[in-house]
Backbone as JSON Lines, residues from 0, in Angstrom:
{"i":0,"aa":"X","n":[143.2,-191.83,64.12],"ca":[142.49,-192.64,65.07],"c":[142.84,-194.1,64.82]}
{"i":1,"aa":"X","n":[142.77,-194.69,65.67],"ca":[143.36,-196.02,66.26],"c":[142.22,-197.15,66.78]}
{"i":2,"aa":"X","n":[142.09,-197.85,65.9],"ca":[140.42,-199.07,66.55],"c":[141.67,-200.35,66.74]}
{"i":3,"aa":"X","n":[140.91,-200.82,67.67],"ca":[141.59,-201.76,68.37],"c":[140.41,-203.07,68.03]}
{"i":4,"aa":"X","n":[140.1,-204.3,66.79],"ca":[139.33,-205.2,67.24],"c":[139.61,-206.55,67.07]}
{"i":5,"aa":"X","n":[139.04,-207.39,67.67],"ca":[138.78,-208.9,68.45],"c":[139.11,-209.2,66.95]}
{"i":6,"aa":"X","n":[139.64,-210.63,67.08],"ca":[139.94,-211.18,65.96],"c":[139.14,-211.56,65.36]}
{"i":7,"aa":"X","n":[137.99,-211.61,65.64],"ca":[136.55,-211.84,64.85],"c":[136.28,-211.3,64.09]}
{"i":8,"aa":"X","n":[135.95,-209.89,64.9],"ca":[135.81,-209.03,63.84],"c":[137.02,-208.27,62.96]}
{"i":9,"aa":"X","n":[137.87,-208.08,63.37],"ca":[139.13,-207.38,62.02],"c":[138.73,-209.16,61.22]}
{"i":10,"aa":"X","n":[138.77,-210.31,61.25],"ca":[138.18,-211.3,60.35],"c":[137.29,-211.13,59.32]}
{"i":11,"aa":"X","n":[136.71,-210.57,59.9],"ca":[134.57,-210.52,59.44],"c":[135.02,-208.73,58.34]}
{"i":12,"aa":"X","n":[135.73,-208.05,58.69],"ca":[136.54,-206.48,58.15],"c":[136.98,-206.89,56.77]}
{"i":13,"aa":"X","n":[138.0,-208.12,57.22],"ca":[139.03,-208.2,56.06],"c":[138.1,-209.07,55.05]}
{"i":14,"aa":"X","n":[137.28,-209.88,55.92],"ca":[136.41,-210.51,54.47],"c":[135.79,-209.8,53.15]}
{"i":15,"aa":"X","n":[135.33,-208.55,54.22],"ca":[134.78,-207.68,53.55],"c":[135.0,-206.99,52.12]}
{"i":16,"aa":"X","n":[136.44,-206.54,52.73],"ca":[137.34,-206.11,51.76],"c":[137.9,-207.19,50.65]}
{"i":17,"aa":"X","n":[138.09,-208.56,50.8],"ca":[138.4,-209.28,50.45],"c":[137.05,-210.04,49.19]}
{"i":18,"aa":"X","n":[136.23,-209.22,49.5],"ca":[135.04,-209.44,48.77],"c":[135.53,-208.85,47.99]}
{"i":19,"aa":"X","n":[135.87,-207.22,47.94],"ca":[135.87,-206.32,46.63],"c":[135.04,-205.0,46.91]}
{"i":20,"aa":"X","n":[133.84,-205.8,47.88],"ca":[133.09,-204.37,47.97],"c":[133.72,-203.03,48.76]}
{"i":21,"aa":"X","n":[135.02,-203.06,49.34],"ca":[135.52,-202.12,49.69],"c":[137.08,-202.34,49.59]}
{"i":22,"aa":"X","n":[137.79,-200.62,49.64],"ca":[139.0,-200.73,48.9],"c":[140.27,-201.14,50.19]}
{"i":23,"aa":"X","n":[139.73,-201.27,51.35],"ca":[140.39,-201.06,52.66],"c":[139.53,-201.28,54.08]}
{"i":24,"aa":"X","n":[139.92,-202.21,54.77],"ca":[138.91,-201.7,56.39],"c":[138.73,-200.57,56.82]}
{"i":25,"aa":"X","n":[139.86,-199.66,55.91],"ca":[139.25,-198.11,57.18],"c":[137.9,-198.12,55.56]}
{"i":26,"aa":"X","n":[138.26,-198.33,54.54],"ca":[136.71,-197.92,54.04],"c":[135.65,-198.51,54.54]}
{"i":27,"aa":"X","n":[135.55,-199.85,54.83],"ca":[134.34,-200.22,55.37],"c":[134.0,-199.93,56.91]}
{"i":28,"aa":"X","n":[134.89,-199.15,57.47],"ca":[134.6,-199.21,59.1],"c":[133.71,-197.6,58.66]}
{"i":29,"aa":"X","n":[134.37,-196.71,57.39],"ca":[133.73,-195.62,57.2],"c":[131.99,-195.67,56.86]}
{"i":30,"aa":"X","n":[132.02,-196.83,56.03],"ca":[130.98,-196.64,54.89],"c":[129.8,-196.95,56.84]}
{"i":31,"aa":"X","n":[130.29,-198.28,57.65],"ca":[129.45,-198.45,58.49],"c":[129.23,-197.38,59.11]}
{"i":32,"aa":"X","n":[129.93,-195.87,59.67],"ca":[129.93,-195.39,60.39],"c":[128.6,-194.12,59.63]}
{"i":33,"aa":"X","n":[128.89,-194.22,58.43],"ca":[128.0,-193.48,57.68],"c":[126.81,-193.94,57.86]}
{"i":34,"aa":"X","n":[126.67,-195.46,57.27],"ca":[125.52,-196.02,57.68],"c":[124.81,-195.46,59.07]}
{"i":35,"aa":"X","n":[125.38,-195.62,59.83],"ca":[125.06,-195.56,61.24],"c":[124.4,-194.01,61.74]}
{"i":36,"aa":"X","n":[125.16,-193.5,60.76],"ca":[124.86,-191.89,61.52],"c":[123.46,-191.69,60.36]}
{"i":37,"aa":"X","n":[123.43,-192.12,59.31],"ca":[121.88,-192.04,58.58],"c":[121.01,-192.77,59.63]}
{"i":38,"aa":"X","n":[121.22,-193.89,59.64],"ca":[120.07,-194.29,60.06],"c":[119.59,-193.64,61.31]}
{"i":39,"aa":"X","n":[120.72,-192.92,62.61],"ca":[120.45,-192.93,63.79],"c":[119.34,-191.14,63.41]}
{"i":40,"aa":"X","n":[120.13,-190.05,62.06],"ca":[118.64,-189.3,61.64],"c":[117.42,-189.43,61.09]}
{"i":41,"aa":"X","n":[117.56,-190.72,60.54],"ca":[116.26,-191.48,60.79],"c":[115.41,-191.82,61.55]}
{"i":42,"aa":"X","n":[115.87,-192.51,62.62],"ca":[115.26,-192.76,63.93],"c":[114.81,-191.56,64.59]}
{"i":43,"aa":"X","n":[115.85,-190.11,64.6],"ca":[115.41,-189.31,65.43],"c":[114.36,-188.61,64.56]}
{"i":44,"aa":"X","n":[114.44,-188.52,63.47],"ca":[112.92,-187.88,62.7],"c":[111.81,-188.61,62.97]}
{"i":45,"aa":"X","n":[112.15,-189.74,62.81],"ca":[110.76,-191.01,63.09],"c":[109.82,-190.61,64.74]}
{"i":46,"aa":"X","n":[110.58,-190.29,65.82],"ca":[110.85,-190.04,66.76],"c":[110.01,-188.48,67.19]}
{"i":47,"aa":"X","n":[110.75,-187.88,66.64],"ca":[110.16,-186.36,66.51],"c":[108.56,-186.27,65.75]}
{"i":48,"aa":"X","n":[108.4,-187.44,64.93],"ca":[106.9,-187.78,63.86],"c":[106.3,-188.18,64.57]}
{"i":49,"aa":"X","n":[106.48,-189.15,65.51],"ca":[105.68,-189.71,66.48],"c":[105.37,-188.71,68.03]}
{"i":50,"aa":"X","n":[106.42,-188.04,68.18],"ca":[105.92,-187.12,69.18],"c":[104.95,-185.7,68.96]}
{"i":51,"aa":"X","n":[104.89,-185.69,67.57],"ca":[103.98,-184.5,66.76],"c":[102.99,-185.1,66.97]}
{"i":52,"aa":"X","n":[102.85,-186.31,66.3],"ca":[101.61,-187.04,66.36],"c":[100.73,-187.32,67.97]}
{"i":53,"aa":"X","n":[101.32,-187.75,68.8],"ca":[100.71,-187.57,70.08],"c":[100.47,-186.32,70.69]}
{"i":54,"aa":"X","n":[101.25,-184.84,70.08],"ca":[101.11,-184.07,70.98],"c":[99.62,-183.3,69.83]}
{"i":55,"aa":"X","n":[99.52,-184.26,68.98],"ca":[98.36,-183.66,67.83],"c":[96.83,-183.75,68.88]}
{"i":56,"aa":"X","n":[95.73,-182.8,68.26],"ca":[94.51,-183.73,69.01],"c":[93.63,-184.74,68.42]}
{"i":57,"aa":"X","n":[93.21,-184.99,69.24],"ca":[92.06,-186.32,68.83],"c":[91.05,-185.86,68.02]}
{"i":58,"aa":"X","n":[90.86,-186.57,66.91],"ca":[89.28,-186.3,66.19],"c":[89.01,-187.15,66.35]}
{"i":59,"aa":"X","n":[87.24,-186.68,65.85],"ca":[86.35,-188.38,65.39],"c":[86.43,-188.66,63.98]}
{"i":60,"aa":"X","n":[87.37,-188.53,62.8],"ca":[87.3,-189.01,62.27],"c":[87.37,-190.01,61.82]}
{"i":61,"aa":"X","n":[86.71,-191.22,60.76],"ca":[86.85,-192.44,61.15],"c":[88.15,-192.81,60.06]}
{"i":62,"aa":"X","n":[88.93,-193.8,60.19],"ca":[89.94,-194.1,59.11],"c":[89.55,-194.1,57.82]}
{"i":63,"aa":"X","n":[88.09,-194.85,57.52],"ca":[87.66,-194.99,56.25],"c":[87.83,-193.21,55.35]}
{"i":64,"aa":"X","n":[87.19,-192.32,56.44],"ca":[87.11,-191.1,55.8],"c":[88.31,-190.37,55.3]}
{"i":65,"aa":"X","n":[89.63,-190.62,56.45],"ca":[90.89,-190.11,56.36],"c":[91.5,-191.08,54.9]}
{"i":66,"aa":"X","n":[90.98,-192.35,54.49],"ca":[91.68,-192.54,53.39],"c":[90.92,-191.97,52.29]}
{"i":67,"aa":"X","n":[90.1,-192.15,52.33],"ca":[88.84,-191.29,51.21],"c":[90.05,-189.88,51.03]}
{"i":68,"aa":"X","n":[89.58,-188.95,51.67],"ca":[90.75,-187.79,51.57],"c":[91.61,-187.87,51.27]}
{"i":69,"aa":"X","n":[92.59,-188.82,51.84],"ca":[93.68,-189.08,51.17],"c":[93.89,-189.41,49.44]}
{"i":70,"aa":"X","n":[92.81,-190.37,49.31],"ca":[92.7,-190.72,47.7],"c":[92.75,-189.6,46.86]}
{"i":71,"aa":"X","n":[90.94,-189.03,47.48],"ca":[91.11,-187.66,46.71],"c":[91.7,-186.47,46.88]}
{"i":72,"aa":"X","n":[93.23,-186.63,47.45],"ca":[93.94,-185.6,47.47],"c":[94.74,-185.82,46.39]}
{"i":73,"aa":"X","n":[94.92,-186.96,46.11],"ca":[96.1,-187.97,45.18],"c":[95.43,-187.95,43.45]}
{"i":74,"aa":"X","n":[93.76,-187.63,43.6],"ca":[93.56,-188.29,42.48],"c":[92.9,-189.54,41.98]}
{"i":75,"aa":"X","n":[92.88,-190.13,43.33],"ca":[92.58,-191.41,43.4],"c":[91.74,-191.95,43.07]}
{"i":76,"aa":"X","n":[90.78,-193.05,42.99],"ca":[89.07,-193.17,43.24],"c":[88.72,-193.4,44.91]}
């Protein structure tokens, strides 16, 4: 594969490398692409947590009580 970029960025690439922290631009175009694909299963778990959570039902419990529980699930005081 073949990336084609703006002189800015192959600039902003080679600095990179030129730091030390990577052995080559294709390593750092990798390490970003890694980055990228963690974080984007991050987002979609976060995503999927939040749609559990709305499709959860409503109690009356009040927050104070839900941390109480929480403590003493932990041990806590």
């Amino acid at each position: 594969m073949n990336v084609s970029l703006p002189e800015g960025l192959k600039s902003w690439a080679e600095a990179r490398v030129a730091e030390g922290r990577y052995s080559s631009t294709s390593d750092y175009v990798r390490d970003l692409m890694r980055r990228d694909q963690e974080y984007e299963e991050k987002r979609r778990a976060l995503l999927a947590a939040i749609d559990e959570g709305l499709a959860s039902p409503v109690v009356e419990t009040s927050i104070e009580d839900i941390v109480a529980r929480g403590r003493a699930r932990n041990g806590a005081e």
